[in-house]
Backbone as a ProteinNet text record, in pm:
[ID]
protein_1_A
[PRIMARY]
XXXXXXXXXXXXXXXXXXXXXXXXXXXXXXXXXXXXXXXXXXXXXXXXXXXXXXXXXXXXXXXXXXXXXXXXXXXXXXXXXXXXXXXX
[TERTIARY]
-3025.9	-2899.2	-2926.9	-2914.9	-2935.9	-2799.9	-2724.8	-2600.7	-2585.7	-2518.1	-2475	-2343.6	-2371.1	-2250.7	-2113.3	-2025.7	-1937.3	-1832.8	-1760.2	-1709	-1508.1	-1446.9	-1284.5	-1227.9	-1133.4	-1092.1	-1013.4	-985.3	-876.1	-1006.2	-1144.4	-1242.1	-1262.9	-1287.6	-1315.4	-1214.6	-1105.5	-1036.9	-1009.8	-1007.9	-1036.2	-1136.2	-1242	-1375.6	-1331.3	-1323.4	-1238.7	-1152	-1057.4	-966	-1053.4	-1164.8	-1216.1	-1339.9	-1365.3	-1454.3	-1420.6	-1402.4	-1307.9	-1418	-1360.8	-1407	-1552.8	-1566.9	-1687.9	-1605.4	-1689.7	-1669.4	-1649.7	-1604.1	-1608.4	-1737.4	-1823.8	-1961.3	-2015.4	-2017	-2071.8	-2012	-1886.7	-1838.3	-1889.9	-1911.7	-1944.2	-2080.7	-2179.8	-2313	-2340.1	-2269	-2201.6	-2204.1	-2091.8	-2016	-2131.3	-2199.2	-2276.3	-2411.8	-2458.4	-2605.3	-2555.5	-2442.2	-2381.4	-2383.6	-2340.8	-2320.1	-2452.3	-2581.5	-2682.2	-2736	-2726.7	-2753.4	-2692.4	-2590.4	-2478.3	-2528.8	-2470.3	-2517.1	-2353.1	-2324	-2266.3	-2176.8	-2049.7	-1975.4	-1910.2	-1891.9	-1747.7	-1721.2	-1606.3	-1549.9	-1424.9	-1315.1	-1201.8	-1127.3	-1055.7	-948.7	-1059.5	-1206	-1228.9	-1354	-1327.8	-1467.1	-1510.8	-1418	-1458.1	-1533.4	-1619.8	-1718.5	-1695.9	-1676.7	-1631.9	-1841.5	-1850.9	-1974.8	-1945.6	-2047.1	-2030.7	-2163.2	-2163.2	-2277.6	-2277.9	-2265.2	-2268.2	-2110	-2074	-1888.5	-1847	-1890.6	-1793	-1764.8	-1638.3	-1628.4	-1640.1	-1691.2	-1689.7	-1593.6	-1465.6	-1438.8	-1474.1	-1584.5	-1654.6	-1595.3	-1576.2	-1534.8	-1677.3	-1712.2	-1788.1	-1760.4	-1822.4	-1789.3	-1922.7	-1959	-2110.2	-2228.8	-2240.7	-2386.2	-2309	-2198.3	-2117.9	-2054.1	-2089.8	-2010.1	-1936	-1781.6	-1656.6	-1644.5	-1665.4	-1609.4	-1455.8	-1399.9	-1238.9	-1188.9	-1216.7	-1147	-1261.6	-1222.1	-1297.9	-1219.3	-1260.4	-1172.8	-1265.4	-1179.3	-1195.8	-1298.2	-1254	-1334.4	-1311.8	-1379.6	-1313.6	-1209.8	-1114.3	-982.6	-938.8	-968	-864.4	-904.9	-1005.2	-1008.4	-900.8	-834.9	-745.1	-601.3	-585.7	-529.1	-537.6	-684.1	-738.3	-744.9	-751.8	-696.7	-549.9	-479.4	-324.6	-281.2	-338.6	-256.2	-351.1	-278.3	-386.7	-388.8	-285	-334.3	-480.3	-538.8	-656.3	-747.5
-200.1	-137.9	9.6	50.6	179	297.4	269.6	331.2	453.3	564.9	671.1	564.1	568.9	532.2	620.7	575.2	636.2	589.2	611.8	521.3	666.7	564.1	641.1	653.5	761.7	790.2	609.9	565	404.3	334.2	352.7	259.5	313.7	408.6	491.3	458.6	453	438.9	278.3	194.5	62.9	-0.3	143.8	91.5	131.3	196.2	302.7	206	159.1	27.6	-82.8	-94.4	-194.3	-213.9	-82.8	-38.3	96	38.7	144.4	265	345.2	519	486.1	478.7	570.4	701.6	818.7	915.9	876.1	959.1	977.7	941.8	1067.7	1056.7	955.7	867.3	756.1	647.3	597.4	508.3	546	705.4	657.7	633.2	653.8	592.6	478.5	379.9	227.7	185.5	223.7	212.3	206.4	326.2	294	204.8	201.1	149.4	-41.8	-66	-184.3	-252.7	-176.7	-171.8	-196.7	-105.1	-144.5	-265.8	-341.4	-447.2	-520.2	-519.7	-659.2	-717.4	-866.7	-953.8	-938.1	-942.9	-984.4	-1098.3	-1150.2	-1275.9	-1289.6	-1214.6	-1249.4	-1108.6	-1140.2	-1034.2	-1014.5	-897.5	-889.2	-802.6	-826.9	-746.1	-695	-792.5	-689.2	-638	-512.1	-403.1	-414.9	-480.7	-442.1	-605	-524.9	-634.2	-633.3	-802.8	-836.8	-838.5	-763.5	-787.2	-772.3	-895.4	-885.7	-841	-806.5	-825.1	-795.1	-888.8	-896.2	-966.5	-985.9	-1041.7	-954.7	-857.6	-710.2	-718.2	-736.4	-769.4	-617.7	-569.4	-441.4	-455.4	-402.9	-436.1	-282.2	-276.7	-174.9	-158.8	-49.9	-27	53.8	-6.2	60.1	183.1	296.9	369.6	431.9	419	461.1	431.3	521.6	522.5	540.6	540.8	554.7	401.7	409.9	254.1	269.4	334.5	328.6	226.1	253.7	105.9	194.2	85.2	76.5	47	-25.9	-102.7	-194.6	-249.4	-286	-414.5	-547.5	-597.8	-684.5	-774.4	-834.1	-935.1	-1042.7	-1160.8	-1202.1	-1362.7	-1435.2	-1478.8	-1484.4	-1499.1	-1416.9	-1301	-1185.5	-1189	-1244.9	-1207.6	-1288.3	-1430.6	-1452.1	-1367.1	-1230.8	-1143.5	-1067.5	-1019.3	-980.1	-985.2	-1169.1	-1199	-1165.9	-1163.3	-1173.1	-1030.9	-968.9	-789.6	-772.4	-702.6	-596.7	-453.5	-439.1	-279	-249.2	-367	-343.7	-218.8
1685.3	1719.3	1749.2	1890.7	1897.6	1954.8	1833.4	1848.8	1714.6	1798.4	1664.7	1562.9	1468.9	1394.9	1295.7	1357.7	1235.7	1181.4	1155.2	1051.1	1048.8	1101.8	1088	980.1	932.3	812.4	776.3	893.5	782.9	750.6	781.2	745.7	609.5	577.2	506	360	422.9	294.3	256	373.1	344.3	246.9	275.7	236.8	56.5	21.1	-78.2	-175.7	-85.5	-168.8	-262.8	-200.4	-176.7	-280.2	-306.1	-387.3	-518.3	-559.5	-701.4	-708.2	-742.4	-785.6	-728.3	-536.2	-485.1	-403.6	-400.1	-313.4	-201.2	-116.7	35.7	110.9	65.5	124.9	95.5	-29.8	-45.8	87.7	15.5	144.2	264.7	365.2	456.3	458.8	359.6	346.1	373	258.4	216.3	345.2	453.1	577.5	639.7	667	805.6	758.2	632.1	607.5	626.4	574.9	588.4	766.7	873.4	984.4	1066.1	1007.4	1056	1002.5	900.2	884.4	906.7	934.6	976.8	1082.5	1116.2	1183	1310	1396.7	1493.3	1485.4	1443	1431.6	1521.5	1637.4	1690	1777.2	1832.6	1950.2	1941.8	1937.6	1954.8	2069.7	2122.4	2173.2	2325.7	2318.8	2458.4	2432.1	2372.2	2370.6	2187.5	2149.6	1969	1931.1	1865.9	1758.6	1623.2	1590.2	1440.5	1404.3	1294.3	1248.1	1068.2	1012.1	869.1	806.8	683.3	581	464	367.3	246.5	175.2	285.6	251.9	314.7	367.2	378.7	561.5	627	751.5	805.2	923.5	996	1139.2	1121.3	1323.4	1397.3	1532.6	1537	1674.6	1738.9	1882.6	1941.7	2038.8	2148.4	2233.2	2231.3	2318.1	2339.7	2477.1	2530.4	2407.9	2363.3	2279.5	2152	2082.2	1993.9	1919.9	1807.3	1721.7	1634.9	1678.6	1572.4	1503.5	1339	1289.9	1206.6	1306.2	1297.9	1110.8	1090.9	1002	933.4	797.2	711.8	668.9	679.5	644.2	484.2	439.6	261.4	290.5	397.8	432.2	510.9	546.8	696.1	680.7	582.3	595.4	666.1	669.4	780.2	855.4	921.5	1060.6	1162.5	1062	1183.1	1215	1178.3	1150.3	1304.9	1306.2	1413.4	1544	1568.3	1708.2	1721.5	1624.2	1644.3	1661.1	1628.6	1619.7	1688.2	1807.5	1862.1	1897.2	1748.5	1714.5	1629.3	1560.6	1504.3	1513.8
[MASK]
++++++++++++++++++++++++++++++++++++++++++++++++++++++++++++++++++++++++++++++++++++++++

């Protein structure tokens, strides 16, 4: 994967919910070290990639050499969430 990564304040705090009393800087550690290992599951809305690893779902937006991860979701239960809203 040869993309800058980062990670948006709703990932951030998704990530946060999700994980009781870590810092900021941690989560986005968590966030991006997670992202480079994830595997690829799926496609949404177009330009965004559903990628998981470890249980932990990533939805990531493409932009040039750049990999926004949007949103953090619980499991593959939500992703049928994903096709359906496409404010994601």
């Amino acid at each position: 994967m040869n993309y800058y990564i980062y990670a948006t304040d709703h990932a951030i705090e998704r990530y946060q919910q999700r994980q009781k009393a870590i810092s900021r800087q941690k989560a986005i550690h968590n966030i991006v070290e997670g992202v480079k290992r994830s595997r690829l599951i799926g496609f949404a809305n177009g330009e965004r990639e559903i990628r998981e690893h470890r249980g932990v779902i990533f939805v990531c937006e493409l932009e040039g050499t750049k990999m926004n991860v949007i949103t953090i979701l619980n499991s593959k239960a939500e992703l049928r969430f994903v096709e359906d809203n496409k404010s994601i």
